[in-house]
N, C-alpha and C positions, 0 to 999 in steps of 0.2 A: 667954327662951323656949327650951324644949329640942325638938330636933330627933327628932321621930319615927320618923326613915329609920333603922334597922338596920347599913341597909348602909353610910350614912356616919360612923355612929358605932363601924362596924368597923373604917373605912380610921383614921378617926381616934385610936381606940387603937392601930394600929401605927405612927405616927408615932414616932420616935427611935429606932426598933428598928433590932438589927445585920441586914446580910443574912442571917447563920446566925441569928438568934430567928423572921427574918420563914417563914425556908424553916424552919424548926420546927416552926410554926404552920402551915404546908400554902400558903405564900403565896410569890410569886414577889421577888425582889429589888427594891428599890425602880429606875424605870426614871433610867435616867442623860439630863442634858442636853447637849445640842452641846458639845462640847469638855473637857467632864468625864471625869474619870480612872475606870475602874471599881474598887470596891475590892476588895484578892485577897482570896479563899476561902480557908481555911483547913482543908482536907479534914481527914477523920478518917485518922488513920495507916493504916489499913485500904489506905482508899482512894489513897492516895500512894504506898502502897509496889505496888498493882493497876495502878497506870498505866505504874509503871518497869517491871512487868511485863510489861507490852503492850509496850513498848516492846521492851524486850529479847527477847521472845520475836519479834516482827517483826523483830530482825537478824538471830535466829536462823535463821529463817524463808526470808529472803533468803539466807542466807549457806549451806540446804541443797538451795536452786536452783542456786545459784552452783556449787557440789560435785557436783551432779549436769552439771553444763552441762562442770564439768573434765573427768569423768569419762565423758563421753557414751560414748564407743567399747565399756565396760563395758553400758552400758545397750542400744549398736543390736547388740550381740552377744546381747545374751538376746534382742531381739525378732527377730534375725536366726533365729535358734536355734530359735524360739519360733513361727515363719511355717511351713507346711507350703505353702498355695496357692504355687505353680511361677509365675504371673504377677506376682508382688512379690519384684523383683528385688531385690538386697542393697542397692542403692543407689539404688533407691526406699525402702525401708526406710529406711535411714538418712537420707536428707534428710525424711523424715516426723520422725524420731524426734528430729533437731535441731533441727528447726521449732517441735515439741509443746516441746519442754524452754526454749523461747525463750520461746513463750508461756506455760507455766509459772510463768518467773521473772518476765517482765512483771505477770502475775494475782497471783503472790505480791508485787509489788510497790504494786501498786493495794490489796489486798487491807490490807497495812501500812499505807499510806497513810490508809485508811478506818478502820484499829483505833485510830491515833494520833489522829485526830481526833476518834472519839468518846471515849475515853480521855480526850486534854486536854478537853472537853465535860462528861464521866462528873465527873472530879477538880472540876467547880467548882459539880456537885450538880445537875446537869439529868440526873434521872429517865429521861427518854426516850432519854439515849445511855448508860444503862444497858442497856434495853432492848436496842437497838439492839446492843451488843456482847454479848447473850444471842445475838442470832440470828448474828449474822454469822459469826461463829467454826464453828458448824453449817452453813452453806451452803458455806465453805469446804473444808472436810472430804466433804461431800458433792461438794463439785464436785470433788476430787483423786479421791474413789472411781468415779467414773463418769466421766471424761474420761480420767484419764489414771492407774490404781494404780501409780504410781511413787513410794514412799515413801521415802526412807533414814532411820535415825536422827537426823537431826537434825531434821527433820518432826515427826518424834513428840516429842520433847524440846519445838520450839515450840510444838503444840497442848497439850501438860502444862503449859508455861508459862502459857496463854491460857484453860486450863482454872481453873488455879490462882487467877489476876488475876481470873477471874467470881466465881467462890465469894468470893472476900475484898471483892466487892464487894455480893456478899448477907448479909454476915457481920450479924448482929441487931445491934452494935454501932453499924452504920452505916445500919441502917434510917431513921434521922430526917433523915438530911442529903438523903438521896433523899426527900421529900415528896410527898405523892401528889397531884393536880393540886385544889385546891380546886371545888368541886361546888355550883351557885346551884341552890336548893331551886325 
């Protein structure tokens, strides 16, 4: 007797399939049970070499927090410089500008934090933490430019890196591994 249902004569032809055939097909990974291993992804070079990217551009990132936070007494001098109002005392000033460069480092830490995770996410072909590293990289940027335009060159060198890891992860070559979410008619 052959079964009329569609639907379970679709799940049943993806039986024995690899996770990279099933996410081919626009279909999620088969689901794992209690105590079972998951098996590793095997990203497209693209994508592998896009994650160490992210990665390395968050040390980078971190490390021109860190250079700015050495450097502080360069930076409360421009805004010392840079103050004309007479009731912002030099040292009001400067304990603003150590505070802001604290939080800073902290936000570019969190910031890391959240590229790495969607990153290692991104590398095992979950679509939506592509997405996700489309946007965030923009909001970062945005939030340096309206809180706080303190840039040095190594800023810029990290968001070149984070620019670079997006693109290579739109690259047409790797369009199949990111599958688009399958759609019930």
């Amino acid at each position: 007797m052959a079964d009329s249902n569609p639907e379970k004569a679709d799940i049943e032809d993806l039986s024995g399939l690899t996770d990279d055939e099933r996410r081919k097909k626009g279909r999620s990974p088969d689901p794992l049970m209690p105590g079972q291993k998951a098996p590793k992804a095997t990203p497209p070079r693209p994508v592998a070499i896009s994650f160490w990217l992210w990665l390395a551009g968050g040390v980078v990132l971190i490390l021109s927090y860190v250079q700015l936070l050495t450097s502080k007494s360069a930076v409360i001098d421009q805004y010392v410089k840079g103050t004309t109002d007479p009731k912002y005392t030099p040292q009001m000033i400067a304990d603003g500008v150590t505070a802001l460069l604290w939080y800073l480092l902290g936000g570019a830490i969190v910031f890391v934090l959240l590229f790495l995770l969607f990153a290692y996410k991104a590398r095992e072909g979950t679509r939506s933490a592509r997405t996700v590293l489309t946007v965030l990289p923009i909001v970062m940027v945005l939030l340096i430019m309206v809180v706080a335009p303190i840039i040095n060159y190594l800023t810029l060198v990290a968001v070149l890196m984070f620019v670079i890891a997006l693109v290579m992860m739109y690259l047409p070559s790797v369009a199949g591994y990111f599958p688009k979410a399958g759609r019930k008619p």
